[in-house]
N, C-alpha and C positions, 0 to 999 in steps of 0.2 A: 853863219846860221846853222843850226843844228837840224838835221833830218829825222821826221819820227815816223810814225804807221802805227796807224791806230783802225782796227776795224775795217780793213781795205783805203782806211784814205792816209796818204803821203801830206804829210806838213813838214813845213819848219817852223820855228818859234826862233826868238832872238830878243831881248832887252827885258825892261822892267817898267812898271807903272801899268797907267790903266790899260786894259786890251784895246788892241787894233787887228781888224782881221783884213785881209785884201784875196780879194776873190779875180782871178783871172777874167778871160773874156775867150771866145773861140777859139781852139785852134792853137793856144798857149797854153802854159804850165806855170807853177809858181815860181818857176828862177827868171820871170819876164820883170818880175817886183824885186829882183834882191836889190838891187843899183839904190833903188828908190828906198828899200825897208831897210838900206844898213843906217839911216839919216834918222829916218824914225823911229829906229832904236833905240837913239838916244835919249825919248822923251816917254815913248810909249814899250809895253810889252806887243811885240807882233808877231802875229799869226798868219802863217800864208799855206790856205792847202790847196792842192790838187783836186780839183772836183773833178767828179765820177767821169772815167772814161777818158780822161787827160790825162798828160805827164805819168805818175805811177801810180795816182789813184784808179782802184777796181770798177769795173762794172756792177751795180746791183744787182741780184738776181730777178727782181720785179723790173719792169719797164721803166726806162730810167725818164724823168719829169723834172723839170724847175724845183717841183717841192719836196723830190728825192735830193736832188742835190743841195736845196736848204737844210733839209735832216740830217745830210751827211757834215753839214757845216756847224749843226745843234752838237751833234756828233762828237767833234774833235772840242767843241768850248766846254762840254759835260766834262770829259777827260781830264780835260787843263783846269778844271774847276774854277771857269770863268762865269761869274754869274753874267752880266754884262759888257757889251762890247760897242765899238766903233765900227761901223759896217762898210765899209770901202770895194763899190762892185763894179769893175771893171765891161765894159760891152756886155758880154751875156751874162758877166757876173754881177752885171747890173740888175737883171733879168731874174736872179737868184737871189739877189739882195731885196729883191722886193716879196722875192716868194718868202725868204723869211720874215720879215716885215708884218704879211699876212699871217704865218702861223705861231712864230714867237714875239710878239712885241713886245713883251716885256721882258726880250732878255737883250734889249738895245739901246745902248745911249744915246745914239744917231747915225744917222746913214748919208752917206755920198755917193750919187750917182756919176759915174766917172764916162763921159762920151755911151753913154745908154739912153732908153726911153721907157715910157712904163706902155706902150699900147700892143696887140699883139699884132703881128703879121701881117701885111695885106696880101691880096694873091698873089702879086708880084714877087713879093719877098718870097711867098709859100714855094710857089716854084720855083725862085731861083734856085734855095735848100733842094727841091727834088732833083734840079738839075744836075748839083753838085754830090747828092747822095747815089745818082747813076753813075759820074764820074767817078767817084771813088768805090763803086761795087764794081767798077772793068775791071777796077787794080791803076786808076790813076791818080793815087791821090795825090803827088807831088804837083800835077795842074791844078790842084785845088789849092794847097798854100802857099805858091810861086806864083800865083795871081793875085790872092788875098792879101799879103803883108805890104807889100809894096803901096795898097789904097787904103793900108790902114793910117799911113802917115800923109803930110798936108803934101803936096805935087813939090813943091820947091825943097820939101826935105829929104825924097827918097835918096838923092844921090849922097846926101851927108848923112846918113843913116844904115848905108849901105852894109856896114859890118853886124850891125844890131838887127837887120833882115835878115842876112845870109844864117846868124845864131835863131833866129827864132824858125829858121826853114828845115836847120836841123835837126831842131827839137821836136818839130813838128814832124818828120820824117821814122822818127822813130814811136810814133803812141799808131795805137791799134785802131785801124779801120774801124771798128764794129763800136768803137768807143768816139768817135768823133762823127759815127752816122746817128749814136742814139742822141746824141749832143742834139745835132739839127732836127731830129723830131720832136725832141723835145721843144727848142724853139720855137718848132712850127704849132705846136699846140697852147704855147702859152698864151693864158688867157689876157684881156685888156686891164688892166690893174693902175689905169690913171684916177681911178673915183678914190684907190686907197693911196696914194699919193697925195694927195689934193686931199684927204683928212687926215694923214697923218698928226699923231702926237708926237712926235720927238722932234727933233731939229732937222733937215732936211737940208742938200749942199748938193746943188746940180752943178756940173763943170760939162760945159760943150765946147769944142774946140771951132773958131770961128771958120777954118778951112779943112773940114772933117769930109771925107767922100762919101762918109755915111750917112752920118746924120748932121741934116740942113740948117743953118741957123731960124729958117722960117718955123721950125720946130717950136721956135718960143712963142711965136705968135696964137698957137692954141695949149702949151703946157701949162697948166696949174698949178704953182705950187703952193705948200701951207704957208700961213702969216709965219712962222716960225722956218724960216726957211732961207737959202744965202742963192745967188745966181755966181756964176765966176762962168767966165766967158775968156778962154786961152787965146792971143788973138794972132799969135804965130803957131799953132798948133792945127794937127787930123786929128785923128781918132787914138791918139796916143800921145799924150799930153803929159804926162808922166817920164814919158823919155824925152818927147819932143822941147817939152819945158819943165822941166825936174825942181830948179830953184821957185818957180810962181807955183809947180803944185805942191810942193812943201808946204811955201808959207801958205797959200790957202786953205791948206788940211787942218793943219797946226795953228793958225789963227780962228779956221769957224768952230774950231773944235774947244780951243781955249776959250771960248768966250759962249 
C-alpha cells in the first residue's frame, strides 16, 4: 500500500473500483486494516487514513471533535477526487463514521458500523476517559494501552492473538500523548446520533461481535436500525472482528455491499 500526506493527514490508498475508506478505532492507526485492505483491494479502491492525533496524522489547530475528524476524512476523498464512498468505521471510527454521515450524506454509498454504537457517553464511560487522560498526563500512557488491547479482543482470543497485541502496543507507544488525550475528549462530548441512524437513507451494515468486552450484545435490544439496513453478528469474535474473523468480515463487507 502506498503512503501519502495530504494536509496533515497520513493515508494509504491501494487498488481500483469504487472507494472504500476504513476508519481506525482508538488507540490504532491505519496499519491495524492493512491485513484486512490487501483482500479488499482486489475489488474495491481503498483508502485508510490516520485520523487526527493517531498514527502520523496532525493535530488540528482548533479543538479536535468527531466532526473535525469527519472533515479531515472529507478531506483526503476531495484530494483523491472521490465523489463517493463506502464508509467502514471501526470503534471510535465508528463514532466518525456517523459524524460524517450527519455532515456529508451525500458523499456516501453506505456505511458499516464495525463493533461501534451511535449513543454518547454515559458517566461511567465519561469518567473512565478522565481517568485514563490523568493516567497518561503523569507520563503513563503505556498503562493505558497494555490494558486496552488485550479487551479489545473476545477472552479466549487474547493468548492466540498475542503477536497482533504486542504490534498494535508498539504502534501505540509511539503517537503523541496530546493526540490521543484530544481523541478521548472528543469522545467524551460526542453527541447521541441514534435518531440519525435510525433515519438514515443509505444502506446501513452493523457487525457486533457476540463476545465483545465492549460493547454488549443486549445493545441490540434497543438499537434501531433503517429498513434498509443488514445486522451481521461475529459469533467467535470482541471488538475486533476483522482480525478476530477476517474471512466472515470479508464476505460480509463484500456481500452487503454487493447487493
Amino acid at each position: 500500500m502506498k503512503d501519502f500526506n495530504y494536509s496533515g493527514i497520513s493515508y494509504f490508498k491501494s487498488g481500483k473500483g469504487d472507494a472504500i475508506v476504513l476508519l481506525h478505532g482508538y488507540l490504532e492507526s491505519k496499519e491495524i486494516w492493512c491485513d484486512f485492505a490487501t483482500q479488499l483491494a482486489e475489488n474495491f479502491l481503498v483508502i485508510i487514513p490516520d485520523l487526527p492525533g493517531h498514527g502520523k496524522s496532525e493535530l488540528p489547530n482548533e479543538n479536535l471533535s468527531l466532526e473535525t475528524m469527519a472533515k479531515s476524512v472529507k478531506t483526503v476523498l476531495d484530494k483523491e477526487n472521490i465523489q463517493k464512498c463506502f464508509l467502514v468505521g471501526h470503534s471510535m471510527g465508528g463514532y466518525v463514521a456517523l459524524a460524517f454521515l450527519q455532515l456529508f450524506p451525500e458523499r456516501l454509498n453506505a456505511l458499516s458500523l464495525f463493533h461501534s454504537a451511535p449513543y454518547a457517553d454515559t458517566e461511567e464511560k465519561q469518567n473512565k476517559r478522565d481517568r485514563e487522560i490523568k493516567i497518561i498526563n503523569e507520563g503513563k500512557i503505556a498503562q493505558v494501552y497494555k490494558a486496552h488491547f488485550p479487551k479489545t479482543f473476545a477472552n479466549e482470543n487474547v493468548d492466540k492473538f498475542k503477536s497482533e497485541i504486542e504490534k498494535m502496543n508498539q504502534r501505540a507507544k509511539s503517537m503523541k500523548p496530546e493526540g490521543i488525550i484530544a481523541a478521548l475528549e472528543a469522545m467524551k462530548r460526542r453527541p447521541d446520533r441514534s435518531g440519525l441512524l435510525k433515519n438514515a437513507k443509505i444502506p446501513i451494515q452493523y457487525i457486533i461481535g457476540a463476545k465483545d468486552n465492549f460493547i454488549p450484545m443486549s445493545i441490540l435490544d434497543k438499537l434501531q436500525l433503517p429498513d434498509n439496513s443488514e445486522l451481521v453478528v461475529l459469533e467467535n469474535s470482541g471488538h475486533m472482528g476483522f482480525i478476530e474473523e477476517p474471512e466472515n468480515s470479508l464476505k460480509a463487507i463484500w456481500n452487503f455491499y454487493r447487493h
